[in-house]
C-alpha angles and dihedrals in degrees: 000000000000092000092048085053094049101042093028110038111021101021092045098188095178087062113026094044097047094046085045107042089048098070098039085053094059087045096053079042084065107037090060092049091059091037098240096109105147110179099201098055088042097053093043086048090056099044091056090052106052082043087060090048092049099047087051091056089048085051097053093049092050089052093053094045090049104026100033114025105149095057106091099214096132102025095173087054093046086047100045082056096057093045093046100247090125133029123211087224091049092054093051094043088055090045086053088049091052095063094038092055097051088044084059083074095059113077086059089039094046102045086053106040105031127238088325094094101060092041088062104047079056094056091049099044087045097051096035086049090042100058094074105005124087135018078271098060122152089242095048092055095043097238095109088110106051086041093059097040089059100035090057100024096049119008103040089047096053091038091061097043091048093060095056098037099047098064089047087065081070103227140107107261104183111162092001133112116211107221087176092064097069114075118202086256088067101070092035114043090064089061093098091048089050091052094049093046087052096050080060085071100041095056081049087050098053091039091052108027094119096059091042094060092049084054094051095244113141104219123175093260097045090051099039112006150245100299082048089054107049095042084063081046099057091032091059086047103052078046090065091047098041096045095066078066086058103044087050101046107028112029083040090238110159126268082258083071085083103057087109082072086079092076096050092107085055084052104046079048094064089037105056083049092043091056095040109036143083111165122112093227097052088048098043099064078050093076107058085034088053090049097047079054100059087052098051090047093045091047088045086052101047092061090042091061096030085064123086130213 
């Protein structure tokens, strides 16, 4: 039982691994393509930033269960808490072990790629705490959605891809921060990725809009509504399956770059449930669906890019 709750209800692999692995693969994709691919400082990178996602779901939960206790959101945690099955200590501790863990990464990030680094494991802690924490939360002010579009859309994806390209210019770094080694491709070519991880949310927000409003957090269905909420849904949709076009024809990537295309039925699938249900049974199965998307996209996309010509 205790394991179930840990893994199940507080780790959600099925959610956290997926929306973290997505962007770090375009970034490796990339990073092939411009020969500059290092394995050790990808996969550190990737490490630190699903810690810091982690750590921010643990967060969450362990503001529902303190702050907001008598809002049954999540009745098997609540209940897990009054049996025993889980201690309040136990999941901040757990939370604390989280960020300590990714900032183990840094002192090797960090001597090969430059104050960067911790620049942007501050940007990430800062964005993965604010989302529940404080009267100034991401989801009190509403801003929840632009924030992890381009968190896992922008910065994740050139963060990844910094850490690997900065040693190959061959120099010491130090304090500095290479401009030079982040090609225009690096902050856009995570955009469909970012759209697709922020659908994630969204499917979270409709399924759960009436708990949301008891806790104070301004959503977008909470604030506008559920036609609001799935036309951003199916907007940022159309926006992963338009932007391959972009990347070909434009940005002069190879055919290869559309292979994503190849999960559009998937796609036109969540979407359909996503625009006529409301049961919490129908939504719930969206969200680890959503997120396995994102991964085959991402994973799709990263060939795409790695190949040339």
């Amino acid at each position: 039982m205790r394991r179930n709750i840990w893994i199940d209800l507080l780790l959600y692999p099925t959610h956290t691994l997926p929306t973290a692995a997505a962007p770090a693969l375009v970034g490796v994709g990339l990073a092939v393509h411009n020969g500059v691919f290092a394995a050790a400082p990808a996969a550190l990178a990737f490490g630190a930033s699903w810690l810091i996602h982690v750590g921010g779901v643990f967060t969450d939960n362990y503001q529902l269960l303190t702050r907001h206790a008598e809002i049954p959101e999540h009745p098997e945690l609540t209940l897990a808490v009054n049996d025993g099955s889980l201690r309040l200590p136990g999941l901040w501790w757990a939370i604390a072990a989280c960020f300590a863990l990714a900032a183990l990464a840094g002192p090797y990030l960090m001597s090969i790629a430059g104050i960067a680094v911790p620049l942007l494991g501050l940007i990430g802690i800062i964005a993965s705490l604010g989302y529940s924490v404080s009267p100034y939360s991401l989801t009190r002010l509403g801003i929840a959605d632009p924030v992890f579009f381009l968190m896992f859309g922008v910065v994740a994806v050139a963060g990844i891809y910094y850490v690997q390209a900065v040693p190959s210019l061959g120099a010491p770094f130090g304090w500095r921060i290479v401009p030079q080694a982040l090609p225009l491709s690096a902050f856009v070519l995570g955009l469909p990725v970012g759209a697709l991880v922020t659908n994630v949310l969204l499917i979270d927000d409709i399924r759960d809009r009436e708990f949301d409003a008891l806790k104070g957090w301004h959503t977008g269905p909470v604030r506008f509504g559920l036609r609001w909420t799935r036309a951003e849904f199916g907007a940022l949709m159309a926006l992963a399956y338009l932007l391959p076009l972009w990347f070909w024809l434009g940005l002069h990537f190879s055919p290869w770059i559309l292979l994503p295309l190849l999960t559009l039925p998937i796609a036109v699938g969540i979407t359909r449930t996503i625009c006529t249900q409301l049961r919490f049974e129908r939504l719930f199965p969206m969200t680890p669906k959503t997120a396995g998307l994102a991964l085959q996209y991402a994973v799709l996309l990263a060939v795409g890019i790695a190949v040339r010509g």
